[in-house]
N, C-alpha and C positions, 0 to 999 in steps of 0.2 A: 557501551550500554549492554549488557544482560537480556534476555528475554522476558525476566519477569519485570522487570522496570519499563521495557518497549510495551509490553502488554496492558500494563497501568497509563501510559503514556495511548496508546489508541484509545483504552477504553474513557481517557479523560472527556476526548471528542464528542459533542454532542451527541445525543442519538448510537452513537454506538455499539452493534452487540459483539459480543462474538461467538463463536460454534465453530463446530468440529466437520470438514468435508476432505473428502479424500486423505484421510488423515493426517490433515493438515488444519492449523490453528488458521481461523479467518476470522478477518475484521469486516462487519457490514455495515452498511447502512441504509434503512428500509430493505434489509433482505439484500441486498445489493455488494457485493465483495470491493472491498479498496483496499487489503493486505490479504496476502495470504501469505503464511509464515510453515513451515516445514520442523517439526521438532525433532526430525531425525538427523538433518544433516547441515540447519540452521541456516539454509534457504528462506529469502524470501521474496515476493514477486508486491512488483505494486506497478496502477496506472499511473504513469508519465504523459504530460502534455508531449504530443508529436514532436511539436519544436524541440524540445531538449533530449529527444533521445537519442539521437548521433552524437551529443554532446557524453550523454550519459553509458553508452555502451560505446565508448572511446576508453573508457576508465577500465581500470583491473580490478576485476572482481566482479561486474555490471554489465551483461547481456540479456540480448530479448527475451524475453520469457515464452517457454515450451507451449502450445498449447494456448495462449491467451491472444489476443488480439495484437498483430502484427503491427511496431512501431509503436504501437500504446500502452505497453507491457513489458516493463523490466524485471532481472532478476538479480537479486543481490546476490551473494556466495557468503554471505556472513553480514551480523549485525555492526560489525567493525571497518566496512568497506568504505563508509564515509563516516566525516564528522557526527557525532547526536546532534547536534545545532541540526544539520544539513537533513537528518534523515527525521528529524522530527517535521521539519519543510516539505520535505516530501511526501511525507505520510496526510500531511495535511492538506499540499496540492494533490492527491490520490484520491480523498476524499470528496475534495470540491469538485473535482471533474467528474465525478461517481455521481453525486449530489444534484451537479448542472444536468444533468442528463433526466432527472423528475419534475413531475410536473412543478408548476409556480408553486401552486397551493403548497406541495412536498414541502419546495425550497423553504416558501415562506414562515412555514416552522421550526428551520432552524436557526433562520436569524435574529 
């Protein structure tokens, strides 16, 4: 998968924007980060459910992410590290864990 196809691919999600911080590409929602993508060096970080992150930084290419919430925060090394099947799944458990974290009312208007 390419970056401009992943970038079509987050913004498909509901509700979601994106914008530019620490210049790096982020995907939000309600203001809330669940990618952050690195255009320099094609990095990218996203929340992981705890449970799978020793699963997931066992893998090459996939460690904790610098800086972000320890165990809840992966980093990829490329958009090639996993399957697209596998990283479109993730991108969208990134979100729903982002998402579970606002109020009802928030949730209730995405569903």
């Amino acid at each position: 998968m390419d970056i401009e196809t992943f970038r079509e691919f987050c913004l498909s999600l509901k509700g979601t924007t994106e914008g530019m911080k620490w210049e790096h590409l982020c995907f939000m929602i309600e203001d809330k980060l669940f990618v952050i993508a690195s255009l320099e060096d094609g990095h990218l970080s996203m929340k992981c459910d705890p449970d799978d992150f020793d699963e997931l930084v066992a893998r090459p290419g996939i460690q904790q992410a610098r800086h972000m919430a320890k165990r809840q925060w992966v980093t990829l090394t490329g958009l090639d590290v996993m399957p697209d099947n596998e990283l479109r799944d993730r991108v969208t458990i990134s979100r729903a864990l982002v998402l579970g974290k606002l109020s009802k009312k928030i949730q209730a208007s995405y569903t």
